[in-house]
C-alpha atoms as one frame of an Amber mdcrd trajectory, in Angstrom:
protein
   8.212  13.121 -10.853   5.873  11.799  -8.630   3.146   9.522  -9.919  -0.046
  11.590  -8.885   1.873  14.369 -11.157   2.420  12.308 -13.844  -1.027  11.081
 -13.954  -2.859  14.094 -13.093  -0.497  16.885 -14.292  -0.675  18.607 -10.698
   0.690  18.340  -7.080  -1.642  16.206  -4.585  -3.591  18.360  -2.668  -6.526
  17.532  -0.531  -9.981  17.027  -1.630 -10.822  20.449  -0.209  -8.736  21.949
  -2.290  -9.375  20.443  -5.294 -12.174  22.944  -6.826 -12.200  26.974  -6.835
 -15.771  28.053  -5.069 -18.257  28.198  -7.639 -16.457  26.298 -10.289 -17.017
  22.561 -11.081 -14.812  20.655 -13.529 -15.827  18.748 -15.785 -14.565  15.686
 -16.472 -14.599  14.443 -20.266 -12.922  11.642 -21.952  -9.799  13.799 -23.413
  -9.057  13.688 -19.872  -9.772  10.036 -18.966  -7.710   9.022 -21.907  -5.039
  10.994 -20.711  -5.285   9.488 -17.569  -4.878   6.251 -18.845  -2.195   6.885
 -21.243  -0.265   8.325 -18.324  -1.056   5.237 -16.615   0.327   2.918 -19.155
   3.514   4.795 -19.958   4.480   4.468 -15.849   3.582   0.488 -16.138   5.649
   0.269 -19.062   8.555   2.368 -17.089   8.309  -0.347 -14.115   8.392  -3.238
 -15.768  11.476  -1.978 -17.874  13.027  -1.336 -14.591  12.014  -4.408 -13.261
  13.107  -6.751 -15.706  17.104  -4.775 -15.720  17.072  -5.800 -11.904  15.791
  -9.142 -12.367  18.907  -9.542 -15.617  20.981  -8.156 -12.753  20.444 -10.708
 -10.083  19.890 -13.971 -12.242  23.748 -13.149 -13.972  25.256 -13.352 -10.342
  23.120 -15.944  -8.838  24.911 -19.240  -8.748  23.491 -23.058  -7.661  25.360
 -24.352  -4.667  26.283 -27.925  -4.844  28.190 -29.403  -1.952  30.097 -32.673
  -1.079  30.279 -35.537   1.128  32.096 -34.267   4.041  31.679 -30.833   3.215
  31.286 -28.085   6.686  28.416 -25.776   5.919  26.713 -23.369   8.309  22.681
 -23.167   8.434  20.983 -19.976   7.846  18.570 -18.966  10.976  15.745 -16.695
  11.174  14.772 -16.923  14.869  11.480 -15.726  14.942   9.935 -12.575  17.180
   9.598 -13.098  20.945  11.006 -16.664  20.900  14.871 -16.953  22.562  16.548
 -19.217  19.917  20.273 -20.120  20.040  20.730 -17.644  23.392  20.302 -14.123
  22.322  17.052 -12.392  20.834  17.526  -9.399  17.786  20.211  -7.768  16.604
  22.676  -9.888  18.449  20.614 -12.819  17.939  23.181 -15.622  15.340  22.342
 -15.261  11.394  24.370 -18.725  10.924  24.724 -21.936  13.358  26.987 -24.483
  12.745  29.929 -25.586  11.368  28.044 -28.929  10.707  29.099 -31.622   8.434
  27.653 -33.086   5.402  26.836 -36.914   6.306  24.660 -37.926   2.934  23.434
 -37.104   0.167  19.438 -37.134  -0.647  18.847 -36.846  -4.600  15.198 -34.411
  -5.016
C-alpha cells in the first residue's frame, strides 16, 4: 500500500480532482486524528524495519586488525572528472595496491 493510501484512504490524484463541483469537504478532527494515527502506525512500521536491517548488518560486520608485514590493498573512490590511477568510471580501479604494512600507529 502506498503511503498517500494509507494516510488518506484514497489513490493520489491531482488537486483538480480532489473535490466534486459544488461540493466542499469538510475537514474535522475525526479526520485529522486519523491522519495522524495513520501517520504513526507507518513510523512505527519503519523503524521496526529499520532496526531488523541494522541487527542484520552489525551480526556480520567484523573489525579488521592487521599485522606488521601484512599486504593490503587501499580502497579508491576517484572522484568525477578527475583521471586517477589511468582510467575514469566504470573501468576506473576500486582497489590499488598490494602495499605493505611498515608500522603500526596506536589511535
Amino acid at each position: 500500500m502506498a503511503p498517500y493510501k494509507a494516510l488518506y484512504g484514497r489513490k493520489c490524484r491531482s488537486p483538480i480532482g480532489w473535490f466534486d463541483v459544488g461540493a466542499v469537504g469538510f475537514v474535522g478532527p475525526d479526520l485529522v486524528h486519523q491522519a495522524t494515527e495513520k501517520v504513526k502506525i507507518i513510523q512505527d512500521r519503519f523503524k521496526i524495519a529499520q532496526s531488523h536491517q541494522k541487527s542484520y548488518t552489525d551480526v556480520r560486520r567484523r573489525d579488521l586488525e592487521f599485522e606488521l608485514d601484512d599486504w593490503v590493498y587501499l580502497k579508491v573512490s576517484p572522484m568525477m572528472g578527475v583521471m586517477r590511477f589511468g582510467k575514469n568510471y566504470k573501468l576506473s580501479p576500486r582497489y590499488i595496491g598490494p602495499y605493505r604494512i611498515s608500522k603500526k600507529i596506536a589511535m
